[in-house]
C-alpha positions in Angstrom: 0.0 0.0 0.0 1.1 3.2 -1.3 2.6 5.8 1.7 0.7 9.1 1.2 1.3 12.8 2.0 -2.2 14.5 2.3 -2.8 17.8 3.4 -5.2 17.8 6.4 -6.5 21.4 5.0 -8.6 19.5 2.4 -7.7 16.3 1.7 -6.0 16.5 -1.0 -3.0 13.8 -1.7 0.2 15.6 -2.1 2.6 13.0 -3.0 2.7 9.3 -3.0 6.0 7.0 -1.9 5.8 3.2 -2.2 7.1 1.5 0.9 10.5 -0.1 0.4 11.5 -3.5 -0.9 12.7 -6.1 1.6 15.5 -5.8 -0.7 15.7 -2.4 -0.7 15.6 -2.5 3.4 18.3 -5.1 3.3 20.2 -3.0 1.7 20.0 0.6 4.0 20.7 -1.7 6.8 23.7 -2.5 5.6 24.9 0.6 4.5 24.3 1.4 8.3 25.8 -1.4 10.1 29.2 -0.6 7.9 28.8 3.2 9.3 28.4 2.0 12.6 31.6 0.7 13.0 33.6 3.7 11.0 31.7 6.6 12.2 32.5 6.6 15.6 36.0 7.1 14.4 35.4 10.4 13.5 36.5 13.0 15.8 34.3 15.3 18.1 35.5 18.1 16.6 34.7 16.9 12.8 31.2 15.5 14.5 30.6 19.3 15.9 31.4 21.1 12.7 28.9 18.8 10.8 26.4 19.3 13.2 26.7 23.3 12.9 26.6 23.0 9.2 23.1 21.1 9.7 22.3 23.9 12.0 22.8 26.5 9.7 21.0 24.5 6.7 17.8 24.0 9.0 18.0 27.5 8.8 18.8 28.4 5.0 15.6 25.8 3.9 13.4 28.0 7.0 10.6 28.5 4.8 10.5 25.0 2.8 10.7 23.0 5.7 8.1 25.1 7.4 5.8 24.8 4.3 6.5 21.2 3.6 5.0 20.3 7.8 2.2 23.0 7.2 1.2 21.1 4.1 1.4 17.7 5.4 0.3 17.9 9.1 -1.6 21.0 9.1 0.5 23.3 12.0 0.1 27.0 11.2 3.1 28.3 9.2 4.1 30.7 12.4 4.7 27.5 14.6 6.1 25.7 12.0 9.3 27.9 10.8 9.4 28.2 15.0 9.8 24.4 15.3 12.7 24.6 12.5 14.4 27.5 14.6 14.4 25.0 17.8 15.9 22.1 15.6 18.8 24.6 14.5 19.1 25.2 18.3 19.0 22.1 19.6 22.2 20.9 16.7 24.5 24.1 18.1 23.5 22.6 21.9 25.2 19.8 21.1 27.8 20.2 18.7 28.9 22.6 21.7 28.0 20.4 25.0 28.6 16.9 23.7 32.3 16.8 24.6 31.7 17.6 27.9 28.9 15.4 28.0 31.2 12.5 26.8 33.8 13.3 28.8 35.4 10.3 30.6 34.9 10.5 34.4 37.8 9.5 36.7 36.8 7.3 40.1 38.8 7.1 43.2 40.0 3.8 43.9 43.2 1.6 44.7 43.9 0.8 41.3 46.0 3.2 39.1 43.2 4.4 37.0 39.7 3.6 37.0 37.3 5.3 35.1 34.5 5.4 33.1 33.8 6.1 29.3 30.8 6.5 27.2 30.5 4.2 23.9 28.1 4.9 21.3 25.3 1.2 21.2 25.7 1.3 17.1 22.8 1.6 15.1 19.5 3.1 16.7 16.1 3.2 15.5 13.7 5.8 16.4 9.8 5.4 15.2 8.7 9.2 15.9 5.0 10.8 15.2 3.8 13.4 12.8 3.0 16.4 15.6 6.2 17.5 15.5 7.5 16.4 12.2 11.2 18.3 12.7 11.7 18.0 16.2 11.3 14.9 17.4 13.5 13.7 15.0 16.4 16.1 15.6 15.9 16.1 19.6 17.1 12.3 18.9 19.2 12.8 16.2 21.4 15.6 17.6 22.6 13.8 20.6 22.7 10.4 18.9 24.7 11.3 15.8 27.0 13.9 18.3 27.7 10.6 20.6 28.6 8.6 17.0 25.8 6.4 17.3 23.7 5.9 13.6 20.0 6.7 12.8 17.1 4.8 11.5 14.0 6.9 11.6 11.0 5.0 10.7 8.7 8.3 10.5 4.7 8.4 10.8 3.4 7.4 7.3 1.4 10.5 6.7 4.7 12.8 7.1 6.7 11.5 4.4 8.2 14.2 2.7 9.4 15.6 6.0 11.3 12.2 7.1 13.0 12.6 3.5 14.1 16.0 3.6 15.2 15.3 7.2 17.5 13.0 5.4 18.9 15.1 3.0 19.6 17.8 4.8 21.7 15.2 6.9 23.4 14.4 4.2 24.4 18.0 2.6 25.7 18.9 6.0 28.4 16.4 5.1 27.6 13.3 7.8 28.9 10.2 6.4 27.1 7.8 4.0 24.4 5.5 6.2 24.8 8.1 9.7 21.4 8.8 9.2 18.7 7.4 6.8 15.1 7.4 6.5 13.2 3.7 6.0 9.6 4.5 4.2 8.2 1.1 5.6 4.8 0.4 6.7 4.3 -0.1 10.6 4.0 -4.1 10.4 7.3 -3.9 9.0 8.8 -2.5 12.3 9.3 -5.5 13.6 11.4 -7.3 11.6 13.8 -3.9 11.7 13.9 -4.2 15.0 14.6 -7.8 15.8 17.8 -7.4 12.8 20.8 -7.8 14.5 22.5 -5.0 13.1 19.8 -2.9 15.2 21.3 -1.7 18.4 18.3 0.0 20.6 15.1 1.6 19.4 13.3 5.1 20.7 9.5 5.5 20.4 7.9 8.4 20.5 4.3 8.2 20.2 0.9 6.6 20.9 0.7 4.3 24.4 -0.3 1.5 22.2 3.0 1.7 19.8 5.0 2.2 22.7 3.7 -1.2 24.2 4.3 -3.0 21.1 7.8 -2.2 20.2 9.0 -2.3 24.1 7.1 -5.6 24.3 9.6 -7.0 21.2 12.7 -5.4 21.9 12.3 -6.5 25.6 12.2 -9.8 24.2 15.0 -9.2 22.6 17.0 -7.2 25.5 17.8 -4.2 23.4 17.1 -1.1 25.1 14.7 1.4 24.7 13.3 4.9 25.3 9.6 5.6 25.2 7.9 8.7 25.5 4.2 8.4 25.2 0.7 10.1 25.9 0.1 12.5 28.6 -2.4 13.7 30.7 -1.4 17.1 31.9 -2.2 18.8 34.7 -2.4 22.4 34.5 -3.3 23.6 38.6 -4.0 27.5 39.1 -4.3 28.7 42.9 -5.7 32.0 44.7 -2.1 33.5 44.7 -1.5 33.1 41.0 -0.9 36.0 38.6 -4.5 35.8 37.7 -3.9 37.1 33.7 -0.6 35.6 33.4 -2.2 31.7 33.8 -5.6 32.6 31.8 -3.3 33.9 29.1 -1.0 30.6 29.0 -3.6 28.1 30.1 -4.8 28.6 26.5 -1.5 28.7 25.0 -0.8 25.1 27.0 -4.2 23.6 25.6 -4.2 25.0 22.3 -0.1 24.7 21.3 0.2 22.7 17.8 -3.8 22.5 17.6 -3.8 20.7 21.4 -2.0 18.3 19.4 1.0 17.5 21.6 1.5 14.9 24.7 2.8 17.8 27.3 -0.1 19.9 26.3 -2.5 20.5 29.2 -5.3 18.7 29.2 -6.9 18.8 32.9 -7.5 22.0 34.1 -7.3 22.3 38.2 -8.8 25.4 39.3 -9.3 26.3 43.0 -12.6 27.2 44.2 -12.0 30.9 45.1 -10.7 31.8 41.9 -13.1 29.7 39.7 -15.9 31.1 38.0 -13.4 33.9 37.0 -11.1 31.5 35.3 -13.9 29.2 34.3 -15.0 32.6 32.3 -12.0 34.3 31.1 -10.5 30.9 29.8 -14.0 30.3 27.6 -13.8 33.9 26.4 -9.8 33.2 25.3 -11.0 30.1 24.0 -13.7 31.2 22.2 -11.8 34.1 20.6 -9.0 31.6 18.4 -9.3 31.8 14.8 -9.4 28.7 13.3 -8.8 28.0 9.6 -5.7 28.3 7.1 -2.4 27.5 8.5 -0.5 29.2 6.0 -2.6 32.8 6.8 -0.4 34.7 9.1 -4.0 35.4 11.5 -4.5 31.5 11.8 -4.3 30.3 15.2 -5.2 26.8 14.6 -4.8 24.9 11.8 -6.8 21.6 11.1 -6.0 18.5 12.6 -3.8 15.9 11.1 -6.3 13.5 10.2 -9.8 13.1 10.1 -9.2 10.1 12.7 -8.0 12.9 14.9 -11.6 14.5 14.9 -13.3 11.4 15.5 -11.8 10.6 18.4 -12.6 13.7 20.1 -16.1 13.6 19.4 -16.5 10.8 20.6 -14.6 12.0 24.1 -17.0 15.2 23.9 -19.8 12.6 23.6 -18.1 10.4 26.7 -17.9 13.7 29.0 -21.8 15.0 28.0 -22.9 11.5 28.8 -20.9 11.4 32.5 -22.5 14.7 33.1 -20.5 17.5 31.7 -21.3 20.4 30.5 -19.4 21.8 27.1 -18.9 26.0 27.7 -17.7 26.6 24.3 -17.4 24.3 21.3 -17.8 20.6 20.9 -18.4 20.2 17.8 -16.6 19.3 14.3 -16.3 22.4 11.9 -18.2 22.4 8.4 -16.4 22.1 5.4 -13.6 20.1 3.6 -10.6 19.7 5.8 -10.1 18.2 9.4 -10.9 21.0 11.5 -12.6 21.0 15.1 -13.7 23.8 17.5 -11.9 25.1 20.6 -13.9 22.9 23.4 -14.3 23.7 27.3 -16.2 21.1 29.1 -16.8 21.4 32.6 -18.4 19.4 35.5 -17.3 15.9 34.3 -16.7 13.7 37.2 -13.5 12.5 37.9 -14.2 9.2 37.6 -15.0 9.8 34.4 -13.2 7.9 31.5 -12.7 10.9 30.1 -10.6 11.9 32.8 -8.4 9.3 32.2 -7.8 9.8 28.6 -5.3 11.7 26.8 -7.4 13.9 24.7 -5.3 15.2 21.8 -6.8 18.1 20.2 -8.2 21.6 20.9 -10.3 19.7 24.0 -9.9 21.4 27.7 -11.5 19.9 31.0 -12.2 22.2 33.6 -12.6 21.2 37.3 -12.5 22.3 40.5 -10.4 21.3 43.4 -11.2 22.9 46.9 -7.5 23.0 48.1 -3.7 22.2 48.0 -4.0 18.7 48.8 -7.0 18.4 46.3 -5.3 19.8 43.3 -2.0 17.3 44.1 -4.3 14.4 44.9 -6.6 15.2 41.4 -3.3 15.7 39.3 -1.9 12.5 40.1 -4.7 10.5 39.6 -4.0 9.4 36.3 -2.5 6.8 34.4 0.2 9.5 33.0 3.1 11.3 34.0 4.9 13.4 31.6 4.5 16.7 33.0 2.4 19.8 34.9 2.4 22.9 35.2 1.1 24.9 38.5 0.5 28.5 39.3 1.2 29.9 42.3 3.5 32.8 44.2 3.5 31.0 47.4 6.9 29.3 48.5 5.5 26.6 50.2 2.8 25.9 47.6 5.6 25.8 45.0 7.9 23.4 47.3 4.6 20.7 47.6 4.3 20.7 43.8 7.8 20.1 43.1 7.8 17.0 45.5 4.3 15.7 45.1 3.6 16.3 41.5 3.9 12.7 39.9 5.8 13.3 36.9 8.8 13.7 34.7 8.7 17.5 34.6 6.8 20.4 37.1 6.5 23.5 35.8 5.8 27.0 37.8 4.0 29.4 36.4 5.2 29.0 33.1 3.7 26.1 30.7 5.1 22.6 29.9 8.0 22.9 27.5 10.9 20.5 26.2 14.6 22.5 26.1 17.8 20.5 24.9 19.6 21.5 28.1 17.2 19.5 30.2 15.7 16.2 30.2 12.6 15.7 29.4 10.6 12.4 29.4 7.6 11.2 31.8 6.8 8.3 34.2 3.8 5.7 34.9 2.1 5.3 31.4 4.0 8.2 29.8 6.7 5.9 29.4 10.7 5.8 30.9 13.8 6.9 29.8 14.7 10.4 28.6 15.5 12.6 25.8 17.5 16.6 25.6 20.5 17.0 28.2 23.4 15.0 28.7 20.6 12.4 30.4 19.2 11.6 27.0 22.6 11.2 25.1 23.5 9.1 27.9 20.8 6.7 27.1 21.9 5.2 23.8 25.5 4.8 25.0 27.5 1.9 27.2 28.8 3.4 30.6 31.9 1.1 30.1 34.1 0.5 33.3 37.8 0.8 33.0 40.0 -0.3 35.3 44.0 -0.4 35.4 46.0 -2.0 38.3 49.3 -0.6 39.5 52.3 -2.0 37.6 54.7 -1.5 40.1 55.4 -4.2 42.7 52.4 -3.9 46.0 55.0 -3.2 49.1 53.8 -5.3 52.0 51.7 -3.7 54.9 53.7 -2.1 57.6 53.0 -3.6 61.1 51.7 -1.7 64.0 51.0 -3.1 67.7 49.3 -1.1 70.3 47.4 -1.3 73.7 44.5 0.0 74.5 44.5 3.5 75.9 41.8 3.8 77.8 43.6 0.5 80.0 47.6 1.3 80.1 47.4 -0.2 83.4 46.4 -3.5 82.5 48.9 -6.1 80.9 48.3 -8.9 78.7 48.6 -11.4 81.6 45.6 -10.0 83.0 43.5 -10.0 79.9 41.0 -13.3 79.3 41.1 -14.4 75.6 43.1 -11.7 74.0 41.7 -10.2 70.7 43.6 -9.3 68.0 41.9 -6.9 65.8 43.1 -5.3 62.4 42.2 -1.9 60.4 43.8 -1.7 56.8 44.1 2.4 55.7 44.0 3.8 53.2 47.4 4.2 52.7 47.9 0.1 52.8 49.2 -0.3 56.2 47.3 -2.6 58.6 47.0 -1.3 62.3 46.8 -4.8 64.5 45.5 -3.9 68.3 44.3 -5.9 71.3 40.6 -5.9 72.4 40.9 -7.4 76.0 38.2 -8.1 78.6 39.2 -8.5 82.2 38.8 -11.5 84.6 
């Protein structure tokens, strides 16, 4: 079955790819199992200045790229040519950090040297999802290429072109033959990419039900793995809270990339004294997005990537009406070619609610309310996710309970959810284990290798000390019953013998 490009804006096929021969498969493993063992060769330096040279093509193709992700997955143009910006940021993070990053680190011990060094695994495969076409690729590829590990990205099908030009640009910057390639394959043929030999470790990024399957397979095989999966955000606003400040980016957390992102928020945690003031500001913001075009400069959301996309959330709008909720703005599909849905606010769904429990992925808030601290950390972590939250709040000791109670990879103070290459980012409980950004998610595709080197030189023997007890110079050995001879190595090699004595 043919792999198609279609533009979510109407529907229209853009291009079509047909999915590679087993021969043609056989073949780009290969070619990266032979750069596997040559690339790592290459110094950190020439590793850096390729990276750069990506940077600054990222860059150079701005408005290409951006067009070529607006087209296929339907992101307004704005957040597009932003995502390329953060790509060409996250390559000069690395080519500057990554020798620090894999630096050895020297241990202590009685040996002459012990250390520890970081080895690339060899060839990696990542399976990454069409919300962010550009930079969940290149916030694995960055690190994994700077570490001189190789790439296989088996790309969401209905973001083709972008997994392509991903590749080229690779490729112009002037990385080796096979660093990094992208495999058009269907999904079935995952699995048989995975359990090659040649195929090191594997990083999902994605839907909880991919993440299961691949983990479940490469488990079997012991190869390691990274998954980040769906989230359920919590996004927790109390009395002390600059007021404007959270109205203002509770929108921007829900509606970022169309709602159509795992750290976006989802659950909305509002406390009672500040409620129906949120509860009606946040509609009012809500209701005030323009919808329509992605590549008009006044489009705040674009359509969704697939009509799939829309059918899922009415059906969870039709899940929350029937547990009792009641939808403040929205709720409803948009008429018209394309897959476009409206800004939605539902309130007063129960918690136990499936709903609740979902990750909703799309312009979809929940609003609730929680009646105090202890409620609003109870509420957030009563989920099957963990990826990340973000609370609001000028109190100190407010701020110190989220930090330590919040269940999840990432807490957030009065600011929204974000991933930045100089911290690691990842999630916990359903959202999956592992990380990626930061030295943390480099680290996770390489061997912490132990080195040890003994002392060539001839081990002197221990020096001999005898002494009595201090505390009974009075008493001689005569007097001691059953004399007990007890010995302290130090540091320095030289065992300390003394008597422990108990009288008659």
């Amino acid at each position: 079955m043919p792999i198609q490009s279609l533009n979510p804006a109407n529907g229209k096929l853009l291009r079509s790819f047909e999915p590679l021969t087993p021969e043609a498969l056989e073949g780009k493993l290969a070619v990266a199992a032979a750069a596997a063992k040559t690339y790592p060769g290459e110094s950190l330096e020439q590793r850096a200045f390729w990276m750069r040279r990506l940077a600054l093509l990222l860059e150079n193709d701005l408005e290409e790229l951006a067009m070529t992700m607006t087209l296929e997955m339907g992101k307004t143009l704005s957040s597009a040519r932003q995502e390329v910006q953060k790509c060409a940021g996250a390559c000069r993070y690395y080519a500057e950090h990554a020798a620090a990053m894999l630096m050895r680190e020297t241990v202590e011990t009685e040996h002459e040297q012990s250390y520890v060094r970081w080895d690339p695994l060899g060839v990696i495969l990542a399976v990454m999802p069409w919300n962010f076409p550009l930079w969940q690729v290149f916030r694995f590829l960055a690190p994994a290429l700077m570490a001189g590990n190789v790439g296989l990205l088996k790309h969401s099908s209905n973001v083709p072109q972008c997994a392509l030009a991903i590749e080229a640009l690779v490729r112009r910057a002037g990385f080796p033959r096979g660093t990094f390639q992208t495999l058009l394959i269907e999904a079935r043929q995952v699995e048989a990419v995975l359990a090659d030999d040649r195929v090191a470790a594997v990083t999902v990024t994605g839907s909880e039900a991919a993440g299961r399957a691949v983990a479940a397979q490469a488990g079997w095989l012991i190869k390691k793995t990274v998954l980040e999966l769906g989230g359920s955000d919590a996004f927790i606003v109390m009395p002390s809270a600059d007021f404007d400040a959270a109205v203002t980016n509770a929108v921007k957390a829900r509606c970022i990339n169309s709602g159509q992102s795992c750290i976006a928020a989802k659950r909305f945690l509002i406390h009672d004294e500040i409620y129906d003031r949120f509860e009606q500001a946040f509609v009012d913001l809500m209701e005030s997005l323009r919808v329509g075009d992605p590549l008009k400069p006044d489009t705040d959301l674009g359509p969704l990537a697939t009509q799939q996309i829309v059918d899922d959330l009415m059906s969870q709008v039709a899940s929350a009406k029937a547990a009792g909720g009641r939808v403040l703005a929205g709720g409803e599909r948009m008429v018209g070619e394309g897959s476009y849905f409206e800004p939605t606010v539902i309130a007063h769904v129960p918690r136990h609610a499936p709903v609740c429990r979902e990750e909703t992925f799309g312009p979809l808030a929940l609003l609730f309310r929680v009646s105090s601290l202890s409620d609003a950390i109870e509420f957030a972590n009563d989920t099957p996710f963990g990826l990340g939250a973000s609370a609001w709040t000028r109190d100190p000791e407010e701020q110190k309970c989220f930090t330590e109670e919040l269940q999840c990879g990432g807490v957030f103070l009065n600011t929204p959810v974000a991933s930045d290459p100089r911290l690691p980012f990842g999630g916990i409980k359903r959202s999956g284990y592992g990380r990626e950004l930061s030295a943390a998610g480099m680290r996770e595709f390489l061997n912490a290798k132990t080195v040890v080197v003994a002392s060539s030189k001839p081990v002197p023997p221990p020096q001999l000390t005898i002494f009595e007890d201090p505390m009974l110079p009075e008493m001689k050995l005569a007097d001691v019953e059953q004399p007990l001879l007890t010995r302290e190595v130090t540091a320095g090699g030289t065992s300390i013998y003394g008597l422990a004595r108990r009288s008659k």
